[in-house]
N, CA, C and O of each residue as an XYZ file, in Angstrom:
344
protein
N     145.756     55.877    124.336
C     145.984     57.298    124.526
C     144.738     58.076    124.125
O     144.742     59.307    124.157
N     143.659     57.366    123.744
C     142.209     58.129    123.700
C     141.888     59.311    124.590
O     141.584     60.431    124.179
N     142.009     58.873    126.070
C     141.920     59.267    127.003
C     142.378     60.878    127.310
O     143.585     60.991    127.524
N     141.621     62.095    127.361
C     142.684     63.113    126.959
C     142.683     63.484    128.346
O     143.154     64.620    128.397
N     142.301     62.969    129.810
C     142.901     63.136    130.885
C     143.643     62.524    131.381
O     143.817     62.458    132.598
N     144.417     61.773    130.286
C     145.737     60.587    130.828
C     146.480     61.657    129.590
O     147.450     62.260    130.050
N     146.180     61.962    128.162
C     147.247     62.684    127.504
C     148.051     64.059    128.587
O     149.267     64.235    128.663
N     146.907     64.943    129.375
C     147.323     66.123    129.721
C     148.195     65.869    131.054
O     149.096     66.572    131.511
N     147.559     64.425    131.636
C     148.209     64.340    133.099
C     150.034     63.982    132.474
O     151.045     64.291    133.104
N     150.011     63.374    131.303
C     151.164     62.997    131.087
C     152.619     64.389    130.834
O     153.764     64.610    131.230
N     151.488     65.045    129.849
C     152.127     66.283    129.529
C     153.023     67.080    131.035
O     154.186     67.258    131.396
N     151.423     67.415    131.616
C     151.757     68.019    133.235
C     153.096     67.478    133.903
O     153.889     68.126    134.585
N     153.169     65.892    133.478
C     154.258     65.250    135.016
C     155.720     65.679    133.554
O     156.762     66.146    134.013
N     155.676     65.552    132.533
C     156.622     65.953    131.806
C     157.391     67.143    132.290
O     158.418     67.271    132.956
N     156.672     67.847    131.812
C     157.047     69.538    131.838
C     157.363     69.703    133.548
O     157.561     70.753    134.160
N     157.342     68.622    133.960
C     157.439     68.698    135.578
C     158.846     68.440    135.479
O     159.700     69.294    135.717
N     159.048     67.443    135.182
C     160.534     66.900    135.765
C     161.259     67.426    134.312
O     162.484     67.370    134.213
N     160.644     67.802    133.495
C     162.000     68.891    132.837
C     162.653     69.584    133.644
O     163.852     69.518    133.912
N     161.595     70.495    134.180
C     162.031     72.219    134.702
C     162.915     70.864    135.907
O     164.003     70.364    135.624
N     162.393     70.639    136.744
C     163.099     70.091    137.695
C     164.507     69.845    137.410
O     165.348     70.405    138.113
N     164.989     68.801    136.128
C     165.676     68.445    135.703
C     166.809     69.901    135.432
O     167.881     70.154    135.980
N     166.172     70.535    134.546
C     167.062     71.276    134.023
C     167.287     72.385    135.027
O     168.381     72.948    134.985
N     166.176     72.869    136.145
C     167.033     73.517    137.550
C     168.087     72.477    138.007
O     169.029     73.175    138.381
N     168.318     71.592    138.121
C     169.709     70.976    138.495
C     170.428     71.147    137.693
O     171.374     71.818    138.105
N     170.529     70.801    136.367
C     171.462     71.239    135.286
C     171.775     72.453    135.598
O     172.996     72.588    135.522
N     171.191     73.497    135.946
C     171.277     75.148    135.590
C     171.902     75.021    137.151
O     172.552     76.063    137.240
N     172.050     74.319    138.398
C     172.767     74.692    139.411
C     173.811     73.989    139.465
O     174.565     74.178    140.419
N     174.173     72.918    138.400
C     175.492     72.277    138.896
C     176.156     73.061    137.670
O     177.265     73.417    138.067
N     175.975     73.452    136.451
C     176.732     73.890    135.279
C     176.856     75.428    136.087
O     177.894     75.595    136.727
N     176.017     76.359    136.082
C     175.813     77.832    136.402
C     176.116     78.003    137.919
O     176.773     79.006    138.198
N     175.785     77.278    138.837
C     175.991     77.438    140.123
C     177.286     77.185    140.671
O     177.984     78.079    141.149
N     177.652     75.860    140.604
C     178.883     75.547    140.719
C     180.354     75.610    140.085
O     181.380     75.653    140.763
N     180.300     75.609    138.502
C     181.229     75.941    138.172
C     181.391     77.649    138.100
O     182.496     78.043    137.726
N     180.357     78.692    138.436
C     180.684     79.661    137.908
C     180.518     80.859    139.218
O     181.275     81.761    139.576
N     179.464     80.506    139.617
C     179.067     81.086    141.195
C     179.842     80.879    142.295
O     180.577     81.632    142.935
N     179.532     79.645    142.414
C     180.562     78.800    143.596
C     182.108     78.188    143.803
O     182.520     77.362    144.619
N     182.912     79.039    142.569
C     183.972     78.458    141.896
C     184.724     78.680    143.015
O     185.054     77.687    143.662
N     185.104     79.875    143.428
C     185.686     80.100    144.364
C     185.791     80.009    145.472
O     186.754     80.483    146.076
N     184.597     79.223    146.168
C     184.622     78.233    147.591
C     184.816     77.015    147.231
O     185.601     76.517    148.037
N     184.486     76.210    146.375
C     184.501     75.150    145.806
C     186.100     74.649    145.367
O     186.521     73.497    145.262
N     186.762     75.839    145.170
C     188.529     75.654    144.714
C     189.076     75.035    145.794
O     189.983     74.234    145.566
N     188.690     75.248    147.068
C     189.363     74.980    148.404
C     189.767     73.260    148.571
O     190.646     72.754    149.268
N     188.574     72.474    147.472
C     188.210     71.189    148.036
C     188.860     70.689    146.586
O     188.366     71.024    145.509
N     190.131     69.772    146.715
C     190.407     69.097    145.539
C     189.587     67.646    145.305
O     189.102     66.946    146.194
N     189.569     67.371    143.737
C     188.915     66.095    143.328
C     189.369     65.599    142.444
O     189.415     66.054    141.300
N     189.891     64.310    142.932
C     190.986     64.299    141.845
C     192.491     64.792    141.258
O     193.187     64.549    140.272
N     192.549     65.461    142.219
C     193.664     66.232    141.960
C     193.621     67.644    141.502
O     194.506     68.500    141.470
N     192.393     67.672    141.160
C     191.654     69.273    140.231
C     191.006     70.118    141.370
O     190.392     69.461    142.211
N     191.040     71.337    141.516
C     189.741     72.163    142.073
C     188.358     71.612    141.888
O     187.825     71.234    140.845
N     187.919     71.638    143.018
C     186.481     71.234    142.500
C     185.326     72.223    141.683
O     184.154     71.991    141.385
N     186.071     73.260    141.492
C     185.202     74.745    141.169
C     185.415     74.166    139.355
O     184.566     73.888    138.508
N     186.996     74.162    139.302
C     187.827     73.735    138.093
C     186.749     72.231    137.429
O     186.106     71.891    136.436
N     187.030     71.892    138.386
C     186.334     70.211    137.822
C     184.452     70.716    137.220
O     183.927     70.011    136.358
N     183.945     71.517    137.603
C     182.621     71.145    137.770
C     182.665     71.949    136.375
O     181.862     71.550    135.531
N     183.645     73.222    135.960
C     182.835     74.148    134.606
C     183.466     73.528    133.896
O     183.099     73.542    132.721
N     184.673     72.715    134.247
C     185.212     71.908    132.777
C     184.548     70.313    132.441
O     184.454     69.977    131.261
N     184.201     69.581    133.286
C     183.899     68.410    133.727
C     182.455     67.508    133.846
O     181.792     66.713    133.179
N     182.436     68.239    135.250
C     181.505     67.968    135.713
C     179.544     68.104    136.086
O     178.618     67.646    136.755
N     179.909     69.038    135.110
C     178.560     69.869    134.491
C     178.298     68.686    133.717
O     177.296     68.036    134.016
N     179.173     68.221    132.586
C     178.527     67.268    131.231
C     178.691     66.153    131.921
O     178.045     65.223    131.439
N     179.301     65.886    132.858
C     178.860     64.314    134.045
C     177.500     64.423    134.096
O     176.788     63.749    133.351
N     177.000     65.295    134.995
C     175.962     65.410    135.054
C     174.524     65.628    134.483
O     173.438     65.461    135.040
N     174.839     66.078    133.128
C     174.504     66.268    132.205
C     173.466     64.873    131.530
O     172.304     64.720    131.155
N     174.341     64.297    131.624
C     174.564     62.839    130.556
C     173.603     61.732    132.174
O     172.660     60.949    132.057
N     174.356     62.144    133.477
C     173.390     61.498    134.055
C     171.599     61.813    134.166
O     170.707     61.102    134.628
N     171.561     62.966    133.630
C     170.634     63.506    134.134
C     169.292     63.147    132.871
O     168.093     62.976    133.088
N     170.088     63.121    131.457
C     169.665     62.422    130.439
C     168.931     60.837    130.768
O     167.838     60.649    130.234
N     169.393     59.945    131.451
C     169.573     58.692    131.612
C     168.582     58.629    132.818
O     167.643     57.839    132.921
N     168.969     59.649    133.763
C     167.404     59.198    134.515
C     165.958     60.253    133.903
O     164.886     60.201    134.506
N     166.074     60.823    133.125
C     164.795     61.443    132.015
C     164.138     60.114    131.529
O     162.978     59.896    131.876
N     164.798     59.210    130.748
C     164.677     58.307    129.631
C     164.189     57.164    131.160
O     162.973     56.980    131.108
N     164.593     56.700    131.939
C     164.151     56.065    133.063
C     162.509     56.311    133.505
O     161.505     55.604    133.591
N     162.835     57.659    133.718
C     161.418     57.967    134.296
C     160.387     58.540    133.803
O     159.317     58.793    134.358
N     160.785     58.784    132.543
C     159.672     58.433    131.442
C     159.033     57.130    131.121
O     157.882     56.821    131.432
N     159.927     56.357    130.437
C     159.386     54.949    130.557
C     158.861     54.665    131.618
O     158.260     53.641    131.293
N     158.651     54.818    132.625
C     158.076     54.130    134.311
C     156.836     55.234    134.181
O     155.685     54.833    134.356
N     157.001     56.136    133.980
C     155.499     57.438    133.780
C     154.762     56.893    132.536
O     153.545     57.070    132.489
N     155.252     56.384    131.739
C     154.534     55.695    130.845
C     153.571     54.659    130.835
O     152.460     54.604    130.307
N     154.106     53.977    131.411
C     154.022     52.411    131.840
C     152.743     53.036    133.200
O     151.591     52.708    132.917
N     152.834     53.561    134.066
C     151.822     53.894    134.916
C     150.659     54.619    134.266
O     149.613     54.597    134.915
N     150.646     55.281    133.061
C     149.608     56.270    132.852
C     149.498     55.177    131.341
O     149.258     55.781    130.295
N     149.601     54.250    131.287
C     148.782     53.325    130.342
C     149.042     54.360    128.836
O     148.111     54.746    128.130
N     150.431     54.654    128.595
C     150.525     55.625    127.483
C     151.912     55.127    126.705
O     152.435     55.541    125.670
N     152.238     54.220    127.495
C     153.576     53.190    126.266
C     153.058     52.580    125.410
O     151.874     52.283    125.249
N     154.294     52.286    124.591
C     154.532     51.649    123.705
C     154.428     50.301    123.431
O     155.609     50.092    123.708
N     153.968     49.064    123.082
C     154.051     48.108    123.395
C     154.178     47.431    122.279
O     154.303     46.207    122.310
């Protein structure tokens, strides 16, 4: 990690797929359960509204997936920019 144009490129692709990350978070929690609730009611899942499912539910589904591919594609951004752990 000497390298401080492999530290900043790392930083850069970070702060990349945060915002990325967390604009999906911010459209399936904020968009769908709260915006879109009321077109979204039309379509059951499960037996639930899908408007219902997403602000009680399906936001922290997603949530937790969205965690899991962070931790994924970090390690693999790591591993390419010679900045893991070994």
């Amino acid at each position: 990690m000497s390298n401080p144009n492999r530290f900043a490129e790392y930083w850069r692709a970070n702060l990349r797929l945060m915002a990325i990350l967390l604009a999906i978070w911010f459209a399936v929690s904020f968009g769908a359960g709260i915006f879109f609730a009321d077109a979204l009611n039309s379509i059951r899942f499960f037996g639930f509204k899908l408007g219902f499912f997403f602000a009680q539910q399906g936001a922290i589904y997603v949530f937790v997936g969205l965690i899991f591919y962070y931790a994924w594609r970090m390690n693999r951004l790591e591993r390419e920019l010679d900045v893991d752990e070994e």
